[in-house]
N, CA, C and O atoms as CSV, one atom per row, in Angstrom:
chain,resi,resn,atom,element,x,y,z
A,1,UNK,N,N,0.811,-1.194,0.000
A,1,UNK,CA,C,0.000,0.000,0.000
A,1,UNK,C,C,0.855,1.258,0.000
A,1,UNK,O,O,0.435,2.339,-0.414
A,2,UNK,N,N,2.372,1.014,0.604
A,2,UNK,CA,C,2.643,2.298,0.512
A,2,UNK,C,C,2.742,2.679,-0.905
A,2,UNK,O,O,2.176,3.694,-1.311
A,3,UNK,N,N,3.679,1.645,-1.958
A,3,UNK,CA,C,3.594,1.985,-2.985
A,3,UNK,C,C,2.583,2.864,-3.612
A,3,UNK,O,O,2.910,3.912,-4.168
A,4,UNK,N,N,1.431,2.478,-3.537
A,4,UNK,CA,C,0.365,3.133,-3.814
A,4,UNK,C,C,-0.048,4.364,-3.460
A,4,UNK,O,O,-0.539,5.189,-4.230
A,5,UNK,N,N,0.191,4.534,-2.021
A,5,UNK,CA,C,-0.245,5.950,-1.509
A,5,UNK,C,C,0.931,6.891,-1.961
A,5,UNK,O,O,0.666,8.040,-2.315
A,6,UNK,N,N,2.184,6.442,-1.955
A,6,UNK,CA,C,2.807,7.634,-2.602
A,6,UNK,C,C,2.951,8.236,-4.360
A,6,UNK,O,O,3.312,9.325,-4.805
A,7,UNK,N,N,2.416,6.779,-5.137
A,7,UNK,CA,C,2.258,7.299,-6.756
A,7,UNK,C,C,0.983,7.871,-6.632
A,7,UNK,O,O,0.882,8.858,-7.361
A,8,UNK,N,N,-0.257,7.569,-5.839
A,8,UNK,CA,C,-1.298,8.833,-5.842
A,8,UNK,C,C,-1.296,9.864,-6.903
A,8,UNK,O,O,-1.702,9.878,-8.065
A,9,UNK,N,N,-0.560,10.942,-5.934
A,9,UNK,CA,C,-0.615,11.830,-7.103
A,9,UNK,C,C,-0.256,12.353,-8.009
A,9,UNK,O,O,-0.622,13.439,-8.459
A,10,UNK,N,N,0.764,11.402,-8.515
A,10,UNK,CA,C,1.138,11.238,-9.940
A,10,UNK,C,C,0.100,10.320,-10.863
A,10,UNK,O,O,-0.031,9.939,-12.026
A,11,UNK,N,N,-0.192,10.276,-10.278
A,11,UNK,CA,C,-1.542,9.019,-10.991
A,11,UNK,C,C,-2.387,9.954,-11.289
A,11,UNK,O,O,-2.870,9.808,-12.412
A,12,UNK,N,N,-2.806,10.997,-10.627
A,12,UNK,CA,C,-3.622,12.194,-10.951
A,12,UNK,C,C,-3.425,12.986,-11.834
A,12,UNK,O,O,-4.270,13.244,-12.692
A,13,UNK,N,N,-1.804,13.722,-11.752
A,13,UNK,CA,C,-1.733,14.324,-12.896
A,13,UNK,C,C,-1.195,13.379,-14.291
A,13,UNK,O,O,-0.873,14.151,-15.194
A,14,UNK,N,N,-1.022,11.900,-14.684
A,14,UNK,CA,C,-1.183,11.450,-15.254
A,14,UNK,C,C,-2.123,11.291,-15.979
A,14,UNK,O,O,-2.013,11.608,-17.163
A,15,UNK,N,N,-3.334,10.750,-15.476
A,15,UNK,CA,C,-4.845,10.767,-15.614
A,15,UNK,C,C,-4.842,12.034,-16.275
A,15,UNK,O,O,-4.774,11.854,-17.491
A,16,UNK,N,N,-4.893,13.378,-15.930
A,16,UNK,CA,C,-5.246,14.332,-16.478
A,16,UNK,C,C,-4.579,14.825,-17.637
A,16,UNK,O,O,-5.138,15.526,-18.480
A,17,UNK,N,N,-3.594,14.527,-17.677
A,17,UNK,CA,C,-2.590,14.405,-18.858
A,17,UNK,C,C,-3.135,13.811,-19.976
A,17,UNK,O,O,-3.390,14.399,-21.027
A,18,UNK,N,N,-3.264,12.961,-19.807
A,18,UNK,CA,C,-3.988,11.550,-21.108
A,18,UNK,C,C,-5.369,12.526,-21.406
A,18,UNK,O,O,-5.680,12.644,-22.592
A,19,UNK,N,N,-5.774,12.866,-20.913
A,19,UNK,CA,C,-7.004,13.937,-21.171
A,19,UNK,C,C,-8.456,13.129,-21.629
A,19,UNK,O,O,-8.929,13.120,-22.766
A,20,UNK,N,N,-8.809,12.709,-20.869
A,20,UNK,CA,C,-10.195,12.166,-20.729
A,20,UNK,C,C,-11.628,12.261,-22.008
A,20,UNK,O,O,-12.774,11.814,-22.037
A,21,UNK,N,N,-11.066,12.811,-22.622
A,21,UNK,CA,C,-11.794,13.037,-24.391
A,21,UNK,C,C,-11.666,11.930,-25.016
A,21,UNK,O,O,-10.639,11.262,-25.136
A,22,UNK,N,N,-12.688,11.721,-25.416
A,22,UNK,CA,C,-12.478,11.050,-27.097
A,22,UNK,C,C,-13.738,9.960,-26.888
A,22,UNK,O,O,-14.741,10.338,-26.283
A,23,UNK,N,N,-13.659,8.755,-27.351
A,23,UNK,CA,C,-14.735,7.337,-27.420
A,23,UNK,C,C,-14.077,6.999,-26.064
A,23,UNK,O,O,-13.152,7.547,-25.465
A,24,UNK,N,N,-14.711,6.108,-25.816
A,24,UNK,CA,C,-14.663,5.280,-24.619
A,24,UNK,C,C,-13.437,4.186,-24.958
A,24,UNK,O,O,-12.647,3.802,-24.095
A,25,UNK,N,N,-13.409,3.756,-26.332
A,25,UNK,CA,C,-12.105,2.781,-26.823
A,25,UNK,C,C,-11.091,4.042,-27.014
A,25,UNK,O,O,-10.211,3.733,-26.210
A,26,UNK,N,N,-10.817,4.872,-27.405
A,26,UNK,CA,C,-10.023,5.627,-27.116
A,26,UNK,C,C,-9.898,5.750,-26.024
A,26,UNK,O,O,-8.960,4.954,-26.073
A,27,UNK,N,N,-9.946,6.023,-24.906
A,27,UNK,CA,C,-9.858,6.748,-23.734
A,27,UNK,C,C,-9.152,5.287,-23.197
A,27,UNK,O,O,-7.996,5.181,-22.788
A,28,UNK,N,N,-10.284,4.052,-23.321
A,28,UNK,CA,C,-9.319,2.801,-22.845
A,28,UNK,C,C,-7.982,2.828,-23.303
A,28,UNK,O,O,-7.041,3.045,-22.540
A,29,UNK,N,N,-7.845,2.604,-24.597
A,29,UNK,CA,C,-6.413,2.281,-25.001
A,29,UNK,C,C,-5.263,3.302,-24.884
A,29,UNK,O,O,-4.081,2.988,-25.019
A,30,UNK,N,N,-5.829,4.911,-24.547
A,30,UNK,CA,C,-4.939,5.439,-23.878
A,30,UNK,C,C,-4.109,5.280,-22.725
A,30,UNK,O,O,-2.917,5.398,-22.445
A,31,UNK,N,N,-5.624,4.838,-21.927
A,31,UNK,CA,C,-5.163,4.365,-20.564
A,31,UNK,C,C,-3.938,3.101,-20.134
A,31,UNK,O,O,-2.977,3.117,-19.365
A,32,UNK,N,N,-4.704,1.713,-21.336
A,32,UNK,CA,C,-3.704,0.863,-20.860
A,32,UNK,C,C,-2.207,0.768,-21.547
A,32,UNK,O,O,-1.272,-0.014,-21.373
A,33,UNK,N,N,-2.452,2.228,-22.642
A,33,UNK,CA,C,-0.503,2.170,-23.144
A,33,UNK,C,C,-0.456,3.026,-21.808
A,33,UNK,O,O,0.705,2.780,-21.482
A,34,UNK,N,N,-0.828,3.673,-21.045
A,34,UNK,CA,C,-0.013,3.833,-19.620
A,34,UNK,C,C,0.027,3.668,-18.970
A,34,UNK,O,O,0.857,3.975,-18.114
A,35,UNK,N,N,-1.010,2.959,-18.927
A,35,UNK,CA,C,-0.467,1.652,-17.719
A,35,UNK,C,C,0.595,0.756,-17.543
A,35,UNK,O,O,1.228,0.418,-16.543
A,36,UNK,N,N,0.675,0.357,-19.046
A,36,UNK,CA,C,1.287,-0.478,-19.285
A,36,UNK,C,C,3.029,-0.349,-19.200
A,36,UNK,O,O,3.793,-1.265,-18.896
A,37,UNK,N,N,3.462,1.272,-19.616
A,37,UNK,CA,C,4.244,2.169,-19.567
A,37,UNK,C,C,4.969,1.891,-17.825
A,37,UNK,O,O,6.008,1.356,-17.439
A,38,UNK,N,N,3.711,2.620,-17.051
A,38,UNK,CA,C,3.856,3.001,-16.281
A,38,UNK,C,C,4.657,1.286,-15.161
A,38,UNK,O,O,5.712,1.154,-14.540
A,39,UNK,N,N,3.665,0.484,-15.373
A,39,UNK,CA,C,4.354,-0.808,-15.139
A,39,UNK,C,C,5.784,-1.027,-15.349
A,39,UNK,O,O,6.448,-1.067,-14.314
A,40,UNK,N,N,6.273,-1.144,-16.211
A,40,UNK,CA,C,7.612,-0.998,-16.847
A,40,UNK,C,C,8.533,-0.214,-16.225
A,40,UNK,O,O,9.736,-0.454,-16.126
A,41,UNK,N,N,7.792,0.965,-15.705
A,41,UNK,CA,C,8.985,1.930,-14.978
A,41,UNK,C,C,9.043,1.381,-13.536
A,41,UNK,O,O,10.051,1.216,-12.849
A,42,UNK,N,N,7.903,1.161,-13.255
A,42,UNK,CA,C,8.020,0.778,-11.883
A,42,UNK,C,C,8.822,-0.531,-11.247
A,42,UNK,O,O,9.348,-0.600,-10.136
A,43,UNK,N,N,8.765,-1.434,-12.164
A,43,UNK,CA,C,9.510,-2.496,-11.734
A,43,UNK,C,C,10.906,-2.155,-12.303
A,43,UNK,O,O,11.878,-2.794,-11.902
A,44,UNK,N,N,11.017,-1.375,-13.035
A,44,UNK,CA,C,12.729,-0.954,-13.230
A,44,UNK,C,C,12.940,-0.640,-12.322
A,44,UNK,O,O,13.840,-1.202,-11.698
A,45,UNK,N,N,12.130,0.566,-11.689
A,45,UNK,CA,C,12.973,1.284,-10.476
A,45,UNK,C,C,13.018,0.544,-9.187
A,45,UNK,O,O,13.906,0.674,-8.346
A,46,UNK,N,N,11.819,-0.372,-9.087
A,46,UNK,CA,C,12.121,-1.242,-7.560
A,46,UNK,C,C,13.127,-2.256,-8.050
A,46,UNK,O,O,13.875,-2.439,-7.090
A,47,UNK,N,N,13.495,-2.957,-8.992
A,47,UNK,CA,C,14.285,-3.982,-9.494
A,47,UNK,C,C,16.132,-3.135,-8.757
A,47,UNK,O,O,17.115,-3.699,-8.277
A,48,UNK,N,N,15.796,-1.411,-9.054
A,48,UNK,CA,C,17.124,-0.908,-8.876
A,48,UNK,C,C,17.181,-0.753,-7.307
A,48,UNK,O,O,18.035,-1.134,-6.506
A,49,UNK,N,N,16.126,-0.145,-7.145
A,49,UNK,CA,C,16.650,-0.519,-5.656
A,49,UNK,C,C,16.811,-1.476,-4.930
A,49,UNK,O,O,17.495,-1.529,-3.908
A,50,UNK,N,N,16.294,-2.153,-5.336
A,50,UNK,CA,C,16.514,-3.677,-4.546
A,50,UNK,C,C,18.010,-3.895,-4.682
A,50,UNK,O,O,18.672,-3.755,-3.653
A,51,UNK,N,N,18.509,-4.152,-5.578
A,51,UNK,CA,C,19.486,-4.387,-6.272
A,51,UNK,C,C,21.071,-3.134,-5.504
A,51,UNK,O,O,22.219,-3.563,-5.393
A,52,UNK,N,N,20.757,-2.026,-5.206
A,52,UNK,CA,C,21.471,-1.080,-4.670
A,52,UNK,C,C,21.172,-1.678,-2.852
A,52,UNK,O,O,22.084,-1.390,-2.077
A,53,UNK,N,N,20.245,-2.272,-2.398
A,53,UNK,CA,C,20.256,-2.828,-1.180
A,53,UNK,C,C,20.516,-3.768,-0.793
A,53,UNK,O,O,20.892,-4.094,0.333
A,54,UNK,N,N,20.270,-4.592,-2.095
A,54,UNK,CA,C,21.547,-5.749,-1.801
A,54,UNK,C,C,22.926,-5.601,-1.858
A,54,UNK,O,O,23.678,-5.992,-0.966
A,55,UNK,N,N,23.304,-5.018,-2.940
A,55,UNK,CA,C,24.764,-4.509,-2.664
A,55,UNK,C,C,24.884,-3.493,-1.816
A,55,UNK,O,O,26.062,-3.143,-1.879
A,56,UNK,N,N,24.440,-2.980,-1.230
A,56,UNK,CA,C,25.087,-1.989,0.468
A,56,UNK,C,C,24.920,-3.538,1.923
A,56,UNK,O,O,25.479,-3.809,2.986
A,57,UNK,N,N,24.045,-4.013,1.240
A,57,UNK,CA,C,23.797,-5.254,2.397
A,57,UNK,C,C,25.399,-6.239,2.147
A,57,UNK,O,O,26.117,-6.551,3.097
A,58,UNK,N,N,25.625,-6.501,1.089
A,58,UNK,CA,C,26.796,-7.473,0.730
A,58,UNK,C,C,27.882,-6.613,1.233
A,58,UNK,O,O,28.651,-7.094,2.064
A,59,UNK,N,N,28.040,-5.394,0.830
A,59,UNK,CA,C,28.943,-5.027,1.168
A,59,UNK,C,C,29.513,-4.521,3.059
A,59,UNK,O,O,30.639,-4.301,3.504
A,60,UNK,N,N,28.554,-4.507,3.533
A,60,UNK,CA,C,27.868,-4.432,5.156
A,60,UNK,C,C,28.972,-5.545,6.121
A,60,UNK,O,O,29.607,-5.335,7.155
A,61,UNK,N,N,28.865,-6.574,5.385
A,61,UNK,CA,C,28.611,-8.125,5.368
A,61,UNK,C,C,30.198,-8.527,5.314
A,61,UNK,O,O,30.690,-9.468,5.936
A,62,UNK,N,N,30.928,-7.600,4.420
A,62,UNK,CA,C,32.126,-7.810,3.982
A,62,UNK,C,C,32.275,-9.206,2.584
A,62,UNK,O,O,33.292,-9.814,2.249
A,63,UNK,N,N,31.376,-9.290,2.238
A,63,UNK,CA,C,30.860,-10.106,1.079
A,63,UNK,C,C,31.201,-9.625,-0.437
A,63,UNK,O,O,31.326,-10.374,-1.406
A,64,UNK,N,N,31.342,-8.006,-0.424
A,64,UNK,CA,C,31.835,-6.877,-1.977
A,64,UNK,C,C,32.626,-6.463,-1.268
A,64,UNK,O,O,32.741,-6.521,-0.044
A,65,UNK,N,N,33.614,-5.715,-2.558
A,65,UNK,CA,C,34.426,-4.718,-1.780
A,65,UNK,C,C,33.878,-3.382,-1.903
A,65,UNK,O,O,33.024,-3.095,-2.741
A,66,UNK,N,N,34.405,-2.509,-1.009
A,66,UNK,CA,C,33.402,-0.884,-0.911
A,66,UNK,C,C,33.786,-0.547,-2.181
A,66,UNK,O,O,32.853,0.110,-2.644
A,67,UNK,N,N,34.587,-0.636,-2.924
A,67,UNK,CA,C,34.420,-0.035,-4.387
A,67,UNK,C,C,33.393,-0.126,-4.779
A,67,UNK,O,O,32.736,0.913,-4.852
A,68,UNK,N,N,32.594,-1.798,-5.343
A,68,UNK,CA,C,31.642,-1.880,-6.038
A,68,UNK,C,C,30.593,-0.849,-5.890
A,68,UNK,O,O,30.151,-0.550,-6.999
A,69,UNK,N,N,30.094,-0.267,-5.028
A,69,UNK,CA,C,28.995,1.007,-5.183
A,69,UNK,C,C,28.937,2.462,-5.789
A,69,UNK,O,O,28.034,3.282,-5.954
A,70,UNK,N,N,30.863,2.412,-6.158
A,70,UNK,CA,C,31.098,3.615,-6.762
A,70,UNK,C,C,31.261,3.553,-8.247
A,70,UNK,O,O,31.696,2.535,-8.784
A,71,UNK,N,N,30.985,4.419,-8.798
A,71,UNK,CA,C,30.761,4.779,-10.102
A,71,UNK,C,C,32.212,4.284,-10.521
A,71,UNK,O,O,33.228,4.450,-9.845
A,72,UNK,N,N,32.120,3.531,-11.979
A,72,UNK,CA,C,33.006,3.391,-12.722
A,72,UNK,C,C,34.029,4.643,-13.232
A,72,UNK,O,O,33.583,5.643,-13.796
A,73,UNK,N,N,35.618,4.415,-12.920
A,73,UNK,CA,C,35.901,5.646,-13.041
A,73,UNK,C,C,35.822,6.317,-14.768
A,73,UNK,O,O,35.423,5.767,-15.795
A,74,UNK,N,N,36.302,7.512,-14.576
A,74,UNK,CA,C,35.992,7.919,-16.165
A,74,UNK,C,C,37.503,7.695,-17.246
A,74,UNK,O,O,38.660,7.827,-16.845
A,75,UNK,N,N,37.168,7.404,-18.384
A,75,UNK,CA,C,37.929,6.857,-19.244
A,75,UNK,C,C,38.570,7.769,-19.739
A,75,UNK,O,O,39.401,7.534,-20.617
């Protein structure tokens, strides 16, 4: 649920964005290319954090070395 309560109100001005006009099949298939969109981002970004908490956890652990969390240096 928290997930939810904090995309709220981006979900709002999303919604209003897509702009609520047109047929009813329009208005659907607006909706589920952003939904569908919106899906996609979301599991990217929890996939990354997860992923950034496992490696601060490994590295915690002495399991990585503290490098791994820092940016690749520049070439």
């Amino acid at each position: 649920m928290a997930y939810a309560d904090a995309l709220e109100p981006l979900a709002d001005r999303n919604v209003t964005a897509l702009g609520p006009t047109g047929s009813a099949d329009q208005i659907a298939r607006r909706m589920l290319v952003a939904i569908n969109a919106r899906a996609r981002q979301l599991v990217a970004v929890s996939s990354l954090a997860h992923a950034a908490v496992s490696i601060r956890a490994a590295i915690a652990c002495g399991d990585a070395p503290e490098d791994l969390a820092r940016p690749p240096a520049r070439g």
